[in-house]
N, C-alpha and C positions, 0 to 999 in steps of 0.2 A: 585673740580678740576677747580679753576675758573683761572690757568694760561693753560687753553689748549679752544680750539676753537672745538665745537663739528659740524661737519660739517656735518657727517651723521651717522647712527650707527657704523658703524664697519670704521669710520674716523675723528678721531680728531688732530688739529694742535697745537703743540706749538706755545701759545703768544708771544715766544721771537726770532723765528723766523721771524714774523712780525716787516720791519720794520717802522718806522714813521717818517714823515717830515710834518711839519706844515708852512703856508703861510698866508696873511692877505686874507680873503676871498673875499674881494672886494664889488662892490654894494653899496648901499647904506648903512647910520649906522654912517657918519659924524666921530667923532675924533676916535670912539670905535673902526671902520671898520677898519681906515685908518690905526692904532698901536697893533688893536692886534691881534696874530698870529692864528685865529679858525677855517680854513681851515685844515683838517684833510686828509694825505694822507698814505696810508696803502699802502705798497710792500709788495708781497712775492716772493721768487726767489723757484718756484716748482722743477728745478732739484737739490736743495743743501737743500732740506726740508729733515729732517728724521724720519718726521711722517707719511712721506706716501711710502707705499707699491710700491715695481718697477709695479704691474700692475696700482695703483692709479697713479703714476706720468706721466705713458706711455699716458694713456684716456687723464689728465690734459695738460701735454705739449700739446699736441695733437690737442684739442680742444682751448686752451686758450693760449699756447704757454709757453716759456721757466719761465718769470716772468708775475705775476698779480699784476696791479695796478688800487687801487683803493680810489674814495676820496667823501669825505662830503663836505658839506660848507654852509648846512641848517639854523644850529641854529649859534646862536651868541654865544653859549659855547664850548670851544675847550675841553670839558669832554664828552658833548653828540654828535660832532659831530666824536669822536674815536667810540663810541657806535653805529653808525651809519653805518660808514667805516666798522665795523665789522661786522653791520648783511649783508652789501652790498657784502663783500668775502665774507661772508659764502652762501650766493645766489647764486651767480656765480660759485662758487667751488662745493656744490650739485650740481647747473644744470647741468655743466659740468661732473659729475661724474654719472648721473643718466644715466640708461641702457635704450634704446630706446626698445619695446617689440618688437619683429618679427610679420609680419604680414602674416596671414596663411590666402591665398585665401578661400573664403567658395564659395558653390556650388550653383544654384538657386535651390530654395523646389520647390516639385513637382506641388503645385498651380501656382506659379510663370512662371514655363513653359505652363503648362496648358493654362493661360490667354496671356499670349505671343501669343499662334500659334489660339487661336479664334480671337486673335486681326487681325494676318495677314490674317486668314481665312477671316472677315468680310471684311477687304482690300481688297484680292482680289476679293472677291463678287461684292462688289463695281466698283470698275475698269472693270470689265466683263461685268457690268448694260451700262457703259457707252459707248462699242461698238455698233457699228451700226448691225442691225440686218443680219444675214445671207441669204442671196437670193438664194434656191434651184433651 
């Protein structure tokens, strides 16, 4: 399946829904920089996708909005830096897609209390030393 983009198990995109546009990547690199196009730029338009599930697309728009775009412009090959652009969506598209866990309050163990109230015990022992003596 090397025309589909595996994004996470049970999420894979069609290649040819990605679109591409390439630009000179700029920087340095003299006459190579200045003429050839190795800027790598990957769109996807997530509501006109149909690889993804109405729950996948709700999370994505959601999170990353209607379209993602994303670009290279590392290497001086416009072959690796589309390989590049692809592992960058597919980063962003997991992240976005990954279920945050719930967070389920836990309780203090029964040492943890225990040491707590010796703690304030010896507090106020403390602060009690420090009164001036009682005059009968």
């Amino acid at each position: 399946m090397a025309n589909r983009l595996r994004v996470a198990p049970d999420c894979e995109i069609a290649l040819a829904e990605v679109e591409w546009s390439f630009a000179p990547s700029g920087g340095p690199g003299g006459q190579h920089a200045n003429k050839a196009h190795t800027r790598a730029v990957a769109r996807l338009d997530l509501e006109a996708s149909a690889s993804l599930t109405d729950e996948q697309r709700r999370r994505l728009v959601g999170r990353l909005g209607p379209v993602v775009t994303v670009a290279a412009d590392d290497s001086r090959s416009q072959h690796r830096n589309r390989g590049l652009a692809l592992d960058r969506l597919r980063d962003l598209l997991a992240g976005a897609l990954r279920v945050e866990a719930t967070r389920r309050p836990s309780r203090p163990t029964a040492g943890s209390r225990r040491r707590r109230l010796a703690a304030k015990r010896r507090r106020s022992e403390l602060k009690q030393a420090r009164r001036p003596p009682e005059i009968d």
